[in-house]
Biotite code that builds the C-alpha atoms (Angstrom):
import biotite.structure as struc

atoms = struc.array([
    struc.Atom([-3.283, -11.895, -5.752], chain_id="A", res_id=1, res_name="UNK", atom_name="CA", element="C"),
    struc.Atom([-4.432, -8.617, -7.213], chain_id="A", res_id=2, res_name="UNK", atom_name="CA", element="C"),
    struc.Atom([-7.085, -8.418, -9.982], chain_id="A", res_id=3, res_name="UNK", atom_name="CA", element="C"),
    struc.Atom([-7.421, -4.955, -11.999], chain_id="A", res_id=4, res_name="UNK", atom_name="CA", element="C"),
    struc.Atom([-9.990, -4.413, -14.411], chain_id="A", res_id=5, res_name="UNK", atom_name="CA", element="C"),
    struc.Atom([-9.411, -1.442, -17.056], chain_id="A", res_id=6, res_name="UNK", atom_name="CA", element="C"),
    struc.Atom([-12.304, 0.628, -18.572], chain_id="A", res_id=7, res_name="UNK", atom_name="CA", element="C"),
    struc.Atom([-13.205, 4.095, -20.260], chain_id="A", res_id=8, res_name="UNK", atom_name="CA", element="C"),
    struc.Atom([-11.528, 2.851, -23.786], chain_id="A", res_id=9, res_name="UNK", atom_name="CA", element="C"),
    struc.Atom([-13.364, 4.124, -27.179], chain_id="A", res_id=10, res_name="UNK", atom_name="CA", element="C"),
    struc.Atom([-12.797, 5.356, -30.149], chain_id="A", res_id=11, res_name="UNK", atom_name="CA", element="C"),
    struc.Atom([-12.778, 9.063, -30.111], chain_id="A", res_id=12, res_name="UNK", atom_name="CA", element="C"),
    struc.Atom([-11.026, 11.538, -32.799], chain_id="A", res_id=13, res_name="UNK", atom_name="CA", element="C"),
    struc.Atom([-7.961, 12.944, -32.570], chain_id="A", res_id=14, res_name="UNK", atom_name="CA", element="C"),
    struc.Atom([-7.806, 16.148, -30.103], chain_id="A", res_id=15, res_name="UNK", atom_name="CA", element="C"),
    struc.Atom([-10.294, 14.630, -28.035], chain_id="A", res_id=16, res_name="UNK", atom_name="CA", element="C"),
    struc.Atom([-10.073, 13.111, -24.507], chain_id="A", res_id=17, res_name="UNK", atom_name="CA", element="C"),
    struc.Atom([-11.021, 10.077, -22.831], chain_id="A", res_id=18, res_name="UNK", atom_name="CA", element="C"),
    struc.Atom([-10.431, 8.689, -19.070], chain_id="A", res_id=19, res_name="UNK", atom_name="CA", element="C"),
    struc.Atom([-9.170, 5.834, -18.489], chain_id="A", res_id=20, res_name="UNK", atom_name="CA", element="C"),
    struc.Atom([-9.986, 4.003, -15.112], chain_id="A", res_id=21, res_name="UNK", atom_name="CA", element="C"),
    struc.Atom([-8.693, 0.467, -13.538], chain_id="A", res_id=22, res_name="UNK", atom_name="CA", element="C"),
    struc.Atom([-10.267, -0.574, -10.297], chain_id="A", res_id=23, res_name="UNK", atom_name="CA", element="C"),
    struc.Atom([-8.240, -2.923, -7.894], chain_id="A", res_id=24, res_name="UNK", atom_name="CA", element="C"),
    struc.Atom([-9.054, -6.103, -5.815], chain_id="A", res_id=25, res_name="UNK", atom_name="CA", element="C"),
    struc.Atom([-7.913, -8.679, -3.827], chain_id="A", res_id=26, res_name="UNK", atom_name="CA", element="C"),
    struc.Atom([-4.671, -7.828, -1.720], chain_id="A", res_id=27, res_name="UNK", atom_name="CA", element="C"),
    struc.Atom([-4.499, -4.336, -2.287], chain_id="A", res_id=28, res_name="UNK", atom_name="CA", element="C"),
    struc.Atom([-2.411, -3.407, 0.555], chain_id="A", res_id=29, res_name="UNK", atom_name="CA", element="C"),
    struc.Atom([0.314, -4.588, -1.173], chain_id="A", res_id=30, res_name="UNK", atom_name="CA", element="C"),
    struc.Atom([0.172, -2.139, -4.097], chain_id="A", res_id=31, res_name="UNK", atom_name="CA", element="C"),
    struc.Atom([2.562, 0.449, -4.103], chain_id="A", res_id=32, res_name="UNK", atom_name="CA", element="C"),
    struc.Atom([3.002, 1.709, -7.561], chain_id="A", res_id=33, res_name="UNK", atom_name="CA", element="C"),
    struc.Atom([0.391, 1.901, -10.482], chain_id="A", res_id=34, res_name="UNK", atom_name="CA", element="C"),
    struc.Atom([1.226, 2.017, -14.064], chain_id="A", res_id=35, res_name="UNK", atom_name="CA", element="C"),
    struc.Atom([-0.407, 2.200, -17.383], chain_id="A", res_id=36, res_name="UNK", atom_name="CA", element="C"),
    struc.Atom([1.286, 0.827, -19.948], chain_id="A", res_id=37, res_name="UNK", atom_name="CA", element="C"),
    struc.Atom([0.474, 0.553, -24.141], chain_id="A", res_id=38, res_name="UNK", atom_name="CA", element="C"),
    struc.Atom([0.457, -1.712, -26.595], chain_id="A", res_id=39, res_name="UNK", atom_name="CA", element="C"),
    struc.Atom([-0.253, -0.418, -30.599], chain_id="A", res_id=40, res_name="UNK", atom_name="CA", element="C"),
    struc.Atom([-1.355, -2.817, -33.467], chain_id="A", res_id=41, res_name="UNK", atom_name="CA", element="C"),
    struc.Atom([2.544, -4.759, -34.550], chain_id="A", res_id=42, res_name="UNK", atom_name="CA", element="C"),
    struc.Atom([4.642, -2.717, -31.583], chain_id="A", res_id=43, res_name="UNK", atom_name="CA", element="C"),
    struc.Atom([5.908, -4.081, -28.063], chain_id="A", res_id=44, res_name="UNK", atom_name="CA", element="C"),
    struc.Atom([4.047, -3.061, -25.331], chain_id="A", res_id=45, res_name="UNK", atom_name="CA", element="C"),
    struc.Atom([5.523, 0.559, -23.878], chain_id="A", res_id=46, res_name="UNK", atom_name="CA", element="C"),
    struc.Atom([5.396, 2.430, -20.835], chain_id="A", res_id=47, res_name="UNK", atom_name="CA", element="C"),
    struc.Atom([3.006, 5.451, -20.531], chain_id="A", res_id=48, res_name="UNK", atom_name="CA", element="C"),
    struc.Atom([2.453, 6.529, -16.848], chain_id="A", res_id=49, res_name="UNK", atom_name="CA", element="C"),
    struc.Atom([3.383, 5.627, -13.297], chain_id="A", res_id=50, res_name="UNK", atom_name="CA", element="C"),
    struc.Atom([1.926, 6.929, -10.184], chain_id="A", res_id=51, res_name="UNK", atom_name="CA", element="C"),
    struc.Atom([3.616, 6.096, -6.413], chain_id="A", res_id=52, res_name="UNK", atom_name="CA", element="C"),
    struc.Atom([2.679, 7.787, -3.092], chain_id="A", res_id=53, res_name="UNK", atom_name="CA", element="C"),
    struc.Atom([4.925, 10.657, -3.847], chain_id="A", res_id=54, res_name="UNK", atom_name="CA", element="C"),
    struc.Atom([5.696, 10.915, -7.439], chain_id="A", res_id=55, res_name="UNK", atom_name="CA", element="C"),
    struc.Atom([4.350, 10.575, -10.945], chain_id="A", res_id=56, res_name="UNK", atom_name="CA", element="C"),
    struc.Atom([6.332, 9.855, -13.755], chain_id="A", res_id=57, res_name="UNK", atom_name="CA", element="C"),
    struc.Atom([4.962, 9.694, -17.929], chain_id="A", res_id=58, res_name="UNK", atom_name="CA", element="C"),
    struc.Atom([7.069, 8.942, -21.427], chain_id="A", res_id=59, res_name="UNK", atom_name="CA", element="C"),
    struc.Atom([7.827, 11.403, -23.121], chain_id="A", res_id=60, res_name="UNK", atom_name="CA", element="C"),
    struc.Atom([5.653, 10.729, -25.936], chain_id="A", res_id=61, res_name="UNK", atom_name="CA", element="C"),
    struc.Atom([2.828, 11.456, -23.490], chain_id="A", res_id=62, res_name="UNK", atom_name="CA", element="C"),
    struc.Atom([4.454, 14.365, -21.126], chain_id="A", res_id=63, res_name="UNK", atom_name="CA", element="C"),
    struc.Atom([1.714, 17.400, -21.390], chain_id="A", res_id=64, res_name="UNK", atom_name="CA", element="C"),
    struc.Atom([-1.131, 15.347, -22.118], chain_id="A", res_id=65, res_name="UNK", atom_name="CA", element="C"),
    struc.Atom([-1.557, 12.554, -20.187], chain_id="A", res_id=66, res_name="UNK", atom_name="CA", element="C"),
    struc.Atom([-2.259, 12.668, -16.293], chain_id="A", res_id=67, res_name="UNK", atom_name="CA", element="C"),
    struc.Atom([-2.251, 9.959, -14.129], chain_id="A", res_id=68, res_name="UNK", atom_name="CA", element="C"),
    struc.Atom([-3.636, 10.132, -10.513], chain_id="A", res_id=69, res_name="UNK", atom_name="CA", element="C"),
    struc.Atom([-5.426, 7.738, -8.040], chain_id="A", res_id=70, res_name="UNK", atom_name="CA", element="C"),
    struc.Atom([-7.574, 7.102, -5.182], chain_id="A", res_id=71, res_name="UNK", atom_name="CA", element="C"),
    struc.Atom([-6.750, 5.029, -2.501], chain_id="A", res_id=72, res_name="UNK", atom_name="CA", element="C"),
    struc.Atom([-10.227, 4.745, -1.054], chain_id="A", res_id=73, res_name="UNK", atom_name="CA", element="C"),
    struc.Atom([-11.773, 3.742, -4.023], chain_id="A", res_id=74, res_name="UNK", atom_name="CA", element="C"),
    struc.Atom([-8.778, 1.732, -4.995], chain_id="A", res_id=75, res_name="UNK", atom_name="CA", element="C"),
    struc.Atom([-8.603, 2.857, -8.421], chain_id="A", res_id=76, res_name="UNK", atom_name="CA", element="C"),
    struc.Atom([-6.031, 4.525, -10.454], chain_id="A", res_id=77, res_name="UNK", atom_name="CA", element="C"),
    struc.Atom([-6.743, 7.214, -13.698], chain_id="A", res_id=78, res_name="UNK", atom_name="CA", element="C"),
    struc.Atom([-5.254, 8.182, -16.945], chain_id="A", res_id=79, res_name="UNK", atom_name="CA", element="C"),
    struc.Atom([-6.429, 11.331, -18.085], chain_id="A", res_id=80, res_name="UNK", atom_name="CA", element="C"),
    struc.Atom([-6.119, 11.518, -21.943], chain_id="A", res_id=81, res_name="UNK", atom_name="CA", element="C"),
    struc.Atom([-6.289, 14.935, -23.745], chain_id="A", res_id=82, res_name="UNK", atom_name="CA", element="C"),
    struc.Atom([-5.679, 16.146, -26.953], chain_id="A", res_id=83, res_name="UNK", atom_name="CA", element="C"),
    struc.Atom([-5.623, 12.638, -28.267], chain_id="A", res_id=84, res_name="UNK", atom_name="CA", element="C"),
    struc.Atom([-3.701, 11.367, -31.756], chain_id="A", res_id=85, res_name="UNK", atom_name="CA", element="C"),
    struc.Atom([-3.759, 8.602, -34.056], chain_id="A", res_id=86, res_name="UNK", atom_name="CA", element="C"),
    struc.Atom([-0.624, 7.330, -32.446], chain_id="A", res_id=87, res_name="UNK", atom_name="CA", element="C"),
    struc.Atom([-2.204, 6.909, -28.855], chain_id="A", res_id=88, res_name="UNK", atom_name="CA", element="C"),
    struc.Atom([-4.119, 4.242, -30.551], chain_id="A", res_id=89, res_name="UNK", atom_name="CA", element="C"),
    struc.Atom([-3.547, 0.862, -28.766], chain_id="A", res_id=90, res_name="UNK", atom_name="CA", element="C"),
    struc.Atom([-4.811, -1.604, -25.931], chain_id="A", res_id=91, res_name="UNK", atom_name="CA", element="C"),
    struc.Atom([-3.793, 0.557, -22.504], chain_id="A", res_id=92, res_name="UNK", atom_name="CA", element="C"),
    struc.Atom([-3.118, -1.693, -19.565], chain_id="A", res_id=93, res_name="UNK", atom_name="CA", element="C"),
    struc.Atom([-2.963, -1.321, -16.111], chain_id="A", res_id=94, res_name="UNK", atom_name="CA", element="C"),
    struc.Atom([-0.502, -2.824, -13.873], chain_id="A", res_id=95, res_name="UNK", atom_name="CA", element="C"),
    struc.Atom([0.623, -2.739, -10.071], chain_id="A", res_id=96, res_name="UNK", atom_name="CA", element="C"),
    struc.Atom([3.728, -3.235, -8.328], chain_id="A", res_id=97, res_name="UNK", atom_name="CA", element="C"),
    struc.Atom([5.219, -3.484, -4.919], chain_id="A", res_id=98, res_name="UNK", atom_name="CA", element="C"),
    struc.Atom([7.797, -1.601, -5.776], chain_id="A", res_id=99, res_name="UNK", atom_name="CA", element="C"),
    struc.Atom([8.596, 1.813, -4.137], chain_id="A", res_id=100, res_name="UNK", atom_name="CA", element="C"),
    struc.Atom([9.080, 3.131, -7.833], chain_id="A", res_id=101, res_name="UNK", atom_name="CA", element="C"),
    struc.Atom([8.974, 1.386, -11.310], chain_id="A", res_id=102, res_name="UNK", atom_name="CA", element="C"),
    struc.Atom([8.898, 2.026, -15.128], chain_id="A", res_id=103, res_name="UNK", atom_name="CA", element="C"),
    struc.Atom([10.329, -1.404, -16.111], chain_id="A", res_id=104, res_name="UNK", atom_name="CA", element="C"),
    struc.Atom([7.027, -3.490, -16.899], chain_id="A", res_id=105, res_name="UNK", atom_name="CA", element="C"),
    struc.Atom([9.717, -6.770, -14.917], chain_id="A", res_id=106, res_name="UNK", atom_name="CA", element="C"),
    struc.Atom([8.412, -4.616, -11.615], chain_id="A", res_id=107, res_name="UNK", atom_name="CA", element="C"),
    struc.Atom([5.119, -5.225, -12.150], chain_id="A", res_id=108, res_name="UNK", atom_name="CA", element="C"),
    struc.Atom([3.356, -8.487, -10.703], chain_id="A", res_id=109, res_name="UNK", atom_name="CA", element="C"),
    struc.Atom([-0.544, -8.215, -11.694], chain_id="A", res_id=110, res_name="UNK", atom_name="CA", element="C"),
    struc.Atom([-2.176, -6.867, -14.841], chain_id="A", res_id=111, res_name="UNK", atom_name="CA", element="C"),
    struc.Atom([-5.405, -5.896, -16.197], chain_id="A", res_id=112, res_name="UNK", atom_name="CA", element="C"),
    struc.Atom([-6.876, -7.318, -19.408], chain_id="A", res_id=113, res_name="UNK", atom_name="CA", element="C"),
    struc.Atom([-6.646, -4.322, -21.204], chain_id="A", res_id=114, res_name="UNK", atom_name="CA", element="C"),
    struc.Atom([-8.879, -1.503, -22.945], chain_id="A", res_id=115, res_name="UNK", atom_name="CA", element="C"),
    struc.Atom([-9.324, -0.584, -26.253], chain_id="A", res_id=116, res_name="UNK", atom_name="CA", element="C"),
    struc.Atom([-8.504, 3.369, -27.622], chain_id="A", res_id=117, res_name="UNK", atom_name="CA", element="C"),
    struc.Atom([-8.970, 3.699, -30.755], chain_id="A", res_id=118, res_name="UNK", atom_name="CA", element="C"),
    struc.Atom([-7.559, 8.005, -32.260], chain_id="A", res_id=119, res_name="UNK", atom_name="CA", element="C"),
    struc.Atom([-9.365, 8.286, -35.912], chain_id="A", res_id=120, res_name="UNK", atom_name="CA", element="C"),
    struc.Atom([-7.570, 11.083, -37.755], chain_id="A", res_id=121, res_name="UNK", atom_name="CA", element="C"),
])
């Protein structure tokens, strides 16, 4: 089992930035790629960012603005929000995989609860 635990969420107005963080437990060794997905108020839940050993990979709603990196020794992964806009409002979730590379949220076994953003125009 793997337990990840999301924070940084707020509500912020658009252009700002915010940092998203999600701190892993439990069998960590089997982690090999880290994702934040999205989920907005009435939508399906959508891919934002994905972060392996070797490669990063964002939608393209997000390309530019969004950077995702992580840190093995503290076993915690980042999203890097900037120049925020209404329509990045939504619960962000973290996820891992075991999967060399994935985008597809099937590849991903353990989630985090979720954490509020919140873009005021």
């Amino acid at each position: 089992q793997v337990q990840l635990v999301e924070s940084g969420g707020g509500l912020v107005q658009a252009g700002d930035s915010l940092r998203l963080s999600c701190v892993a437990s439990g069998r960590t060794f089997s982690i090999n790629t880290l994702g934040w997905f999205r989920q907005a108020p009435g939508k399906e839940r959508e891919f934002v960012a994905t972060i392996t050993r070797s490669r990063t990979d964002y939608a393209e709603s997000v390309k530019g603005r969004f950077t995702v990196s992580r840190d093995n020794a503290k076993r915690t992964v980042y999203l890097q929000m900037n120049t925020l806009k209404p329509e990045d409002t939504a619960v962000y979730y973290c996820a891992s995989s075991s999967t060399d590379y994935a985008i597809a949220e099937s590849l991903y076994q353990y989630w985090g609860q979720g954490t509020q953003v919140t873009v005021s125009s």
